[in-house]
N, C-alpha and C positions, 0 to 999 in steps of 0.2 A: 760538020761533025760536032762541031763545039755547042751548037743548039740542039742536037741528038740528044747530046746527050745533058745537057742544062733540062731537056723534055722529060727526059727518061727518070732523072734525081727528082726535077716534081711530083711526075707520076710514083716514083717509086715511095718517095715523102707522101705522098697521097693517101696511098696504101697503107702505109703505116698508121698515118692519122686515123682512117676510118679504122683502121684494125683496134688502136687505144680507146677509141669513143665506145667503139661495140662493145667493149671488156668494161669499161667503166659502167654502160648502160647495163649490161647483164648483172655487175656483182652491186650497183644500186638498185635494181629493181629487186634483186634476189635478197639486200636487207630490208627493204621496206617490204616483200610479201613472205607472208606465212605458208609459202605455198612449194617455195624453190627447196630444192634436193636439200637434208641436212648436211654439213662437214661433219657430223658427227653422228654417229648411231643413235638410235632416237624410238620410244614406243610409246606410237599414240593410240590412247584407250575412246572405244567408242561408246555409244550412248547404253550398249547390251553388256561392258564390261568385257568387249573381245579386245586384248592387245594387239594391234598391227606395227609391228618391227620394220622398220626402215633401217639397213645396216650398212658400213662398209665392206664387211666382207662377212665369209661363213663363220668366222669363229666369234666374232663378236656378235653374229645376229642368233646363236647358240649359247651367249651368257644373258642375252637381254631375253630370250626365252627362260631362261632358267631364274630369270628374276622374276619374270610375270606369274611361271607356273605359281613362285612361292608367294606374292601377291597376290595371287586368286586362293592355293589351296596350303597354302606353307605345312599347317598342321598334320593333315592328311599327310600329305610327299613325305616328309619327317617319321612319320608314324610308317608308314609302307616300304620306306629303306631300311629302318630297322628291322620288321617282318625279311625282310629279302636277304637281311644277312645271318639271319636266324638268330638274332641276339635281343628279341623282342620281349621273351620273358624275364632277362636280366636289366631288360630298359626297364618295365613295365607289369610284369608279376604275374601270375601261373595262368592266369586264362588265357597266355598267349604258347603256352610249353609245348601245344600236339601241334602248331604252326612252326614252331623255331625244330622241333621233331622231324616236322615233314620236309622244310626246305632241307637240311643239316641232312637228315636219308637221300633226298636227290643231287646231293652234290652240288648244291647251287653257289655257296659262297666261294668255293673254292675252283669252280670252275668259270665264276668270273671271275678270278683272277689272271685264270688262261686266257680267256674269250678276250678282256684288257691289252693282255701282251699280243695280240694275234690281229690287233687293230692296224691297218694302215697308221703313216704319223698323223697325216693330216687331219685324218680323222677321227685319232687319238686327239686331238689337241683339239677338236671342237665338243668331246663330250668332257674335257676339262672344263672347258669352258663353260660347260653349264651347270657342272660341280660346280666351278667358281661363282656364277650367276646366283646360285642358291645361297651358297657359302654368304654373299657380300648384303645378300637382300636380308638374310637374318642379322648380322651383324648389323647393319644400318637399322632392324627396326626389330630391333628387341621385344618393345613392347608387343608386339602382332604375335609374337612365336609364346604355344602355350612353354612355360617351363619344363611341361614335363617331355615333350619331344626336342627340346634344348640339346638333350645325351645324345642323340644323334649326329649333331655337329662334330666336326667340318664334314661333307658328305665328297667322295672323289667319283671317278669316272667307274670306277671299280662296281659301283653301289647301283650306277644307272645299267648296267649289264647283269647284277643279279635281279632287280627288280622285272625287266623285262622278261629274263628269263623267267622267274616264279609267276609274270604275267602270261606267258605265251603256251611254256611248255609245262606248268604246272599246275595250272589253274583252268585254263582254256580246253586245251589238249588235253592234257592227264587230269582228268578231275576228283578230287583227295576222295570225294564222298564215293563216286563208282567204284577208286580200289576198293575203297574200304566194304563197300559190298562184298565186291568179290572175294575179298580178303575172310571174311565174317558172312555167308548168305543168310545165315538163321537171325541174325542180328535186324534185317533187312525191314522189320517188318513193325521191330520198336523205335525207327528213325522216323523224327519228322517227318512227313512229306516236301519235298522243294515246292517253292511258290511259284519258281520261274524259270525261265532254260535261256540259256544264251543263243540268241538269235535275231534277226536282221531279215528285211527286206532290200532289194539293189534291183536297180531300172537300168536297161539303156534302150535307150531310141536312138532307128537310122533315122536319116532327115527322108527316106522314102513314107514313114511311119510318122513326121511331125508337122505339124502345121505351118510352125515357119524357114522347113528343109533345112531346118540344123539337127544332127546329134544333139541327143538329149541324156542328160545322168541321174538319176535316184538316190541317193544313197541315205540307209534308214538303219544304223544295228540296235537294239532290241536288248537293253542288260540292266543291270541292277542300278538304282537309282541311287549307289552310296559305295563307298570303298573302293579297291582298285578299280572297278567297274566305267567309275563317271567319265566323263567325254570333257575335254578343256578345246574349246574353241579356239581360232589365233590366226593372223595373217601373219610369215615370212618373207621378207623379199631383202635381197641384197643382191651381188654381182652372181650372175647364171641361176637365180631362183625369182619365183615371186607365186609364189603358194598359199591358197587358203584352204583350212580345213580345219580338223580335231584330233586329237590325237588321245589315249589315256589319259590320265592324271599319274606325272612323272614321267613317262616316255618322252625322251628328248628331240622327235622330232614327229612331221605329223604323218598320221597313218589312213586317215581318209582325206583326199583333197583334191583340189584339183588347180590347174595355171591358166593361160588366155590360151593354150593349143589342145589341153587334153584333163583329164582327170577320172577316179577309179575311185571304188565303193568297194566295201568287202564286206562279205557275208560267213556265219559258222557254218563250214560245208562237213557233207556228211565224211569225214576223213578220216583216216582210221592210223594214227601216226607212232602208235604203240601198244605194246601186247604185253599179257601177263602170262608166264611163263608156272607150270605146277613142277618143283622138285622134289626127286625123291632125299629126303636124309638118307649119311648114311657115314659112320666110323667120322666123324666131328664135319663132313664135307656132305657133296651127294652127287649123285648118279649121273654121268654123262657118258652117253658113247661107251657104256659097259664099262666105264673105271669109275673111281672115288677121287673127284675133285678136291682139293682143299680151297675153303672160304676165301677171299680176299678180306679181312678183318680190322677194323681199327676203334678206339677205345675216344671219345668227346665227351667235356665236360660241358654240361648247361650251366649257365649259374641261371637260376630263379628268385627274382627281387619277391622280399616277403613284407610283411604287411609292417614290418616295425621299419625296412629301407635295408635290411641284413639281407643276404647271397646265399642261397642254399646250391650247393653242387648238385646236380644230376646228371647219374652217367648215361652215355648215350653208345649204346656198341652198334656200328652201322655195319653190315656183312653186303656182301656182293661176289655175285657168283658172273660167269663169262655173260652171261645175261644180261646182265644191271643189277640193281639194289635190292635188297630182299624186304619184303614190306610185310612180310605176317610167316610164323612160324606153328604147327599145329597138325596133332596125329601124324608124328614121322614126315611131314609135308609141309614146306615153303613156299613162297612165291614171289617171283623176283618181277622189276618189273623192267622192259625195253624203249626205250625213247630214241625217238629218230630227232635228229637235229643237233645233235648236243655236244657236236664238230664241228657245228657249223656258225661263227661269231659273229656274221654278219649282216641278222638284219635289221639293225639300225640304219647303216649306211645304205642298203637295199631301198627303204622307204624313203629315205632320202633324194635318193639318186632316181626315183620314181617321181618324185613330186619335182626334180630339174629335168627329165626327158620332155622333145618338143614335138614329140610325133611316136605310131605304132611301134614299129621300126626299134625305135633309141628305148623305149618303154619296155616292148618284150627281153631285146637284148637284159634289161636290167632284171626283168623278174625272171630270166635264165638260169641268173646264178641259184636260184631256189637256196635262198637264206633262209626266207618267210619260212616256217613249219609248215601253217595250217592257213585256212580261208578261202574262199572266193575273193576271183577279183572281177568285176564287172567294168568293164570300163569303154570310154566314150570319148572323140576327139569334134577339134574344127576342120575334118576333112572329110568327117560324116560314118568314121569307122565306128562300129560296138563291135564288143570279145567281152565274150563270157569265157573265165579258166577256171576250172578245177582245180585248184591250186593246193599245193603241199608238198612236202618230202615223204611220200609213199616209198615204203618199204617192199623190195625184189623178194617177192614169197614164190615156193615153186607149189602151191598145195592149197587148198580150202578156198570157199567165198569169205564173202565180207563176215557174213554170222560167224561163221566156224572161228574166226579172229577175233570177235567179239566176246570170245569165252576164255577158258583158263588153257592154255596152249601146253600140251606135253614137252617137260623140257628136259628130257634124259637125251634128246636125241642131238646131234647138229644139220637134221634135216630140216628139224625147224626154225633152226636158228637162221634170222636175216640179217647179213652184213652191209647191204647197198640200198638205194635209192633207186627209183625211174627218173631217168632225163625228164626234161622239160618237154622232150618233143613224144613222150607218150601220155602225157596228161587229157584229159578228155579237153578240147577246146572250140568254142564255135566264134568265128568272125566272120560280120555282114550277113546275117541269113534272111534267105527270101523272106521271112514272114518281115521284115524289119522291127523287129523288139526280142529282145531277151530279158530274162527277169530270172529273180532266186531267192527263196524264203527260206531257207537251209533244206528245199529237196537235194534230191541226188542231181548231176549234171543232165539226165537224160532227159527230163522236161524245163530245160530252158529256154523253148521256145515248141511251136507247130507249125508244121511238121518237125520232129525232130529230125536236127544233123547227126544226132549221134547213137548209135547201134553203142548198145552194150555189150555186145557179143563179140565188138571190135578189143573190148579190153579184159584183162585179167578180172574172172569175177570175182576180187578182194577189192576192186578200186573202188568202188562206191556202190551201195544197196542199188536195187532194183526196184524200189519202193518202200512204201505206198509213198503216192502222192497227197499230202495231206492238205483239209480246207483251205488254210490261208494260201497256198500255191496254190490252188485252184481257184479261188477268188482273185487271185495276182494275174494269173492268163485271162480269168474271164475279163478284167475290164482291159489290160492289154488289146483283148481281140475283138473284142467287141465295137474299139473306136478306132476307124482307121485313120483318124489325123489328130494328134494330141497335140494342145498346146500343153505349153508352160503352167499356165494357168491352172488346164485342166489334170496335167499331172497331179499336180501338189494339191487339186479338190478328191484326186482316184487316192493317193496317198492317203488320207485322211478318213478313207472309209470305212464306216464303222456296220456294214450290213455282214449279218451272219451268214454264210454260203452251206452251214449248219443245219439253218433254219430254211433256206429255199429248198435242202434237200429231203426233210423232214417233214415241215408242215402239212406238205397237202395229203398225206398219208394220216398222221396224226390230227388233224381236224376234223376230218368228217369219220373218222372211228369215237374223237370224244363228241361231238354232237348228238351220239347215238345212245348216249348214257343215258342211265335216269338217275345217277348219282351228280346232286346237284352242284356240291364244290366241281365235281366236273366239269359240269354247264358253264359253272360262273367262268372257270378257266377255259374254256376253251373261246368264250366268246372274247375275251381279254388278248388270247394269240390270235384270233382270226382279224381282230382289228390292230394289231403291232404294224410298224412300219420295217420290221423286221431289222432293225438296226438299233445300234447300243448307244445313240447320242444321250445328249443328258434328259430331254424329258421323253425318249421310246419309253411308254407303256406296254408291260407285256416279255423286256425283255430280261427282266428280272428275274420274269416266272420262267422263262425258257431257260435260263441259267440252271435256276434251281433242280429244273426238269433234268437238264443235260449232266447234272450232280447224280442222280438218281438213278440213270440208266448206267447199263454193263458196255458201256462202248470199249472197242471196235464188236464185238460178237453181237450186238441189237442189230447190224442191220441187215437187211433179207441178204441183199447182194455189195458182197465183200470186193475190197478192192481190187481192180484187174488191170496191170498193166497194159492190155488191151484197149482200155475204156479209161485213161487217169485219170481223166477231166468230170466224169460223170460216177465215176463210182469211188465211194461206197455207196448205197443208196439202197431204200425203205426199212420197213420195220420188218423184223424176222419174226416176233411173237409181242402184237397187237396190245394182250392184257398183259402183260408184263412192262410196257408203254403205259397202258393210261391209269397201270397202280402208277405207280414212278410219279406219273402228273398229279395223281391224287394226293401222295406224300412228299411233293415239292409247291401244290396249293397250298394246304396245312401248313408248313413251316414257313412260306410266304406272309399268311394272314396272320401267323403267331409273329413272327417279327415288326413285322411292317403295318400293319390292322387295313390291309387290300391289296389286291394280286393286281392291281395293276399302278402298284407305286413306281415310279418317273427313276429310271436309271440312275441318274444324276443325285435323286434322296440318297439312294442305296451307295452307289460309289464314288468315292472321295477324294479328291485330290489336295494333300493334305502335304506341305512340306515348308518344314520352318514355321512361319506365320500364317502359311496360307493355306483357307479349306475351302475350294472351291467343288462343286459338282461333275465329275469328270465324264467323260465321253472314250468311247474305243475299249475294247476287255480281252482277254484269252485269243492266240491266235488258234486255240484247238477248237472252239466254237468258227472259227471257219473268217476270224475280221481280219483284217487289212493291218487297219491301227490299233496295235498292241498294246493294252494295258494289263496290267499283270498285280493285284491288289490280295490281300492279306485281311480278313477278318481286326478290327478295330474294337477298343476298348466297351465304347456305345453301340455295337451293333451291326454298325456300317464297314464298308471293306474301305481301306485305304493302298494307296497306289504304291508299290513301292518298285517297279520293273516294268520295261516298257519301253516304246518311242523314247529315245535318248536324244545323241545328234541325227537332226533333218536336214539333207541338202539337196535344195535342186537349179540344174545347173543347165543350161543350153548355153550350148558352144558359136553361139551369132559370134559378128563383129560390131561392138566391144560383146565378151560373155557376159549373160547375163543369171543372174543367179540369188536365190533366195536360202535360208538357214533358220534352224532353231535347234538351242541345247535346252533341252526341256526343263530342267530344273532349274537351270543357270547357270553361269559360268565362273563360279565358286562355293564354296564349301567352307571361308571364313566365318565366323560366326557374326563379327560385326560387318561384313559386307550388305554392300544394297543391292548387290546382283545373286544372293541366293534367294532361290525362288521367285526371282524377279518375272519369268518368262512364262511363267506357269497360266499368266493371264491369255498369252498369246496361246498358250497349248490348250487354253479350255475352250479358245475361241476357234480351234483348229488353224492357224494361219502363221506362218514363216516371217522374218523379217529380211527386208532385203540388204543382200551383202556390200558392206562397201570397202572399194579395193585400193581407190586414188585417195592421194592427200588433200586434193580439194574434197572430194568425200568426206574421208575420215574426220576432217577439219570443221567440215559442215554439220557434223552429227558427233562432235567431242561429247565424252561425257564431263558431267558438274562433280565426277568424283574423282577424275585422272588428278594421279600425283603432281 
């Protein structure tokens, strides 16, 4: 017994030794290499100026984002909380008065104070935390923050809830300039034109549909290249996360990403999340349900910063009928307006808990709650799932389609009046479908894929239009279906594509009717498109002239055969009236050769990709010409169009083992002024090509940038 156990005290001494040596070996090798896990949260910036957060837990890997955000864009963020609490012309002085107007009408400041209190704690305590993040990052570097957004300071949790909101549900959703149409129709016609619309292309591939039998993800949205608009790139990872993606600039967490199981793309769907309602006046109230309502009423003061740094007061009388807010009064007639969501506090923590889900399953469950308002979601896992959702907080109407919604809605009645939502489980949704790909360019749900899974007649005709399907969907299915095994590769070369589906559907009708001219700018022109390569890159000859052409004509009524939901893919298609075509050509020659001195000057002379310092020749134009790759440009000082809307964040992603996946934020991934990543990227955008993502610390390590703090 006594050498039993003399054996056993060795052995168990044994154990112990190797167990000390292995603890010594791990925390020496872990000081000598730059590679071992931090004790401490830590964000290491890469060579593109993407911060990747490495945290201990979620609340601190939410102040080390909120320090990177103000690191990339401090100025902007500063300036956009201010807009959010509608105190922007008293920061800043009257050109900001019809924005501090519109948030202050929608209830926005004051109902993130609710949306605040209505947080889980723990989730309260992480959007502190990126208040704080903000907070510490100005405070440490004074010099970086302009002074004049300094008044902003200290920013709380409060600020990041109205900002998303005036992002989601008042800018996106509600768009100031459609009230205001409707609000004013006669007005309609002395407004600028918009240069751009918000929208987005989104991919998924089964692995039945990919070359290397992985799901595959796209994700592409399409917005203005400046102001609430821009995309901030970023990797998160701490305990139950490890996430990459983009998110707004100021949104506290990310809203396109994806993890090593799954990830999800959103697109502007055609969603219809609020309605304007016609009231009659009537004895200081107005008309409902045969009585006289009285207003809900209250009296805000603006202060207005003036040109010497003095406060002028403007009063502000905000009225609200059972409806919502009343937004224009005129001829005995108001008009208030309905927003769906704005009960609903959560979706921050929504996006969140979307970018920690590890499969279909834990993902649905979380876009259940229907926080989000509005968007598509497309999304793609490692087990080879796609679902395409129709996503939103659609409104329980018992009357009208989608158009009839889209107008000024009778509001004497409570017949019209919608109190609820559709569950989750009546949204239009397609997962796995035979064709294996789904895709969505902001059509309606019903062509996101062929054969379609979804009969529109299965749902209320208010859930989404019927059509048309317009070129850039149609260009998105044709390379879809045309290749039946897509790599990686070749995603992100169909991504990129800049062929008019415009022009394939036009030309061969318009060619040989201007051949036949004896008008010889005719001639010239027509033999200039007959030789295009019928794509917008930088030196397409010819697609210039087709632009100007496409300026020219009455579309949608030029063409013979209108759109038919029967036929989405192929129609609209020819010319209804031939000479009314080849004038158009003839006064889109003219103003060709007056600007440019030849109708077949190189894309690339013509359009510009012009941001900060950089004026490169751009490639990709209009997705109403029928392209892929969206660029969206604005007539310029000298003649030429400059870029200013467009391909924003690029991600493509397959779900292999390890995923692999490539990225670009087309401008850059800041907005400071002395930054070296604004417009850093814009080389890769002109070269059409992504950079690939890195997710590990030996990664990140390997491709540190020369500018991390």
């Amino acid at each position: 017994m006594g050498k039993l156990r003399e054996k056993l005290v060795r052995k168990q001494a044994f154990r112990w030794l190797s167990l000390l040596l292995a603890a010594i070996l791990v925390v020496g090798l872990g000081i000598r290499s730059p590679l071992a896990a931090p004790k401490v949260t830590e964000t290491l910036w890469d060579t593109y100026g993407v911060p990747h957060i490495f945290a201990k837990d979620g609340t601190e890997a939410f102040q080390a984002f909120g320090r990177s955000q103000m690191q990339s864009h401090g100025n902007l963020i500063l300036r956009l909380y201010g807009q959010a609490r509608g105190r922007a012309s008293e920061y800043w002085g009257e050109k900001y008065l019809e924005s501090d107007r519109w948030v202050r009408t929608m209830g926005v400041p004051d109902r993130a104070q609710q949306w605040y209190a209505a947080q889980n704690p723990d989730f309260r305590r992480h959007l502190d935390a990126f208040a704080a993040g903000v907070n510490a990052y100005a405070r440490e570097h004074p010099d970086s923050i302009d002074d004049r957004v300094e008044v902003v300071l200290p920013i709380t949790g409060v600020d990041l809830l109205a900002h998303v909101q005036r992002v989601l549900h008042f800018t996106f959703m509600v768009d100031p300039e459609v009230v205001a149409e409707l609000a004013e129709p006669e007005s309609k016609s002395s407004r600028t034109p918009r240069t751009f619309s918000y929208g987005s292309n989104a991919w998924a591939i089964a692995p039945s549909h990919s070359a290397s039998g992985n799901a595959m993800l796209l994700a592409n949205p399409h917005l203005p290249w400046s102001d609430l608009f821009l995309w901030y790139e970023a990797q998160i990872k701490a305990p139950g996360i490890d996430a990459y993606g983009a998110t707004l600039v100021g949104v506290p967490v990310l809203a396109i990403a994806f993890n090593d199981r799954l990830g999800w793309a959103h697109t502007v769907n055609t969603h219809d999340g609020w309605d304007a309602y016609q009231l009659t006046l009537a004895d200081g109230g107005y008309r409902f349900d045969g009585q006289i309502r009285p207003w809900e009423s209250e009296t805000q003061t603006i202060k207005v910063k003036q040109a010497d740094g003095t406060l002028r007061a403007e009063k502000l009388t905000v009225k609200r009928s059972i409806h919502g807010p009343i937004v224009a009064e005129k001829d005995g007639k108001a008009i208030a307006l309905r927003v769906v969501g704005l009960d609903r506090s959560g979706v921050l923590q929504q996006w969140w808990d979307m970018a920690r889900a590890t499969n279909l399953a834990e993902f649905e469950t979380v876009l259940s709650r229907l926080q989000l308002p509005m968007f598509t979601v497309m999304y793609a896992d490692d087990k080879g799932h796609i679902m395409h959702l129709f996503n939103g907080q659609v409104p329980v109407r018992d009357r009208g389609d989608y158009e009839y919604w889209e107008g000024l809605i009778p509001g004497d009645t409570s017949a019209t009046l919608w109190t609820t939502i559709h569950p989750y489980r009546d949204l239009p949704r397609t997962i796995d479908p035979p064709s294996g790909w789904l895709q969505n360019t902001n059509d309606p749900p019903w062509t996101t894929t062929f054969p379609s899974p979804l009969d529109p007649d299965d749902y209320p005709p208010y859930m989404a239009p019927r059509g048309p399907m317009d070129f850039r969907a149609q260009r998105s299915v044709r390379m879809l279906s045309e290749d039946k095994s897509i790599s990686l590769a070749e995603m992100v070369k169909s991504k990129h594509s800049t062929r008019m589906e415009l022009s394939d559907r036009l030309l061969d009708d318009l060619i040989p009717l201007a051949q036949k001219q004896d008008n010889p700018r005719i001639r010239r022109a027509v033999r200039v498109l007959k030789s295009w390569d019928r794509q917008a890159n930088a030196n397409s000859r010819g697609a210039v002239l087709f632009a100007f052409w496409f300026d020219e004509m009455d579309f949608p009524t030029a063409f013979a055969t209108p759109w038919n939901e029967n036929s989405p893919r192929t129609t609209p298609d020819g010319l209804a009236d031939p000479q009314t075509a080849l004038s158009a050509l003839d006064r889109a020659a003219v103003k060709v050769e007056a600007m440019y001195s030849k109708l077949d000057v190189p894309w690339g002379e013509v359009f510009r990709l012009r941001y900060g310092d950089v004026d490169l020749p751009a490639n990709g134009g209009s997705g109403e010409l029928g392209i892929f790759r969206v660029v969206d440009s604005v007539p310029d000082a000298d003649g030429k169009f400059k870029a200013i809307a467009g391909d924003s964040y690029v991600a493509a992603i397959q779900f292999s083992r390890p995923v692999k996946a490539m990225a670009l934020n087309s401008y850059g991934n800041s907005s400071q002024a002395d930054s070296p990543y604004v417009g850093d990227r814009l080389q890769l955008f002109d070269r059409q090509q992504l950079h690939p993502v890195w997710r590990s610390r030996q990664e990140i390590l390997a491709h540190r940038s020369a500018a991390s703090p």
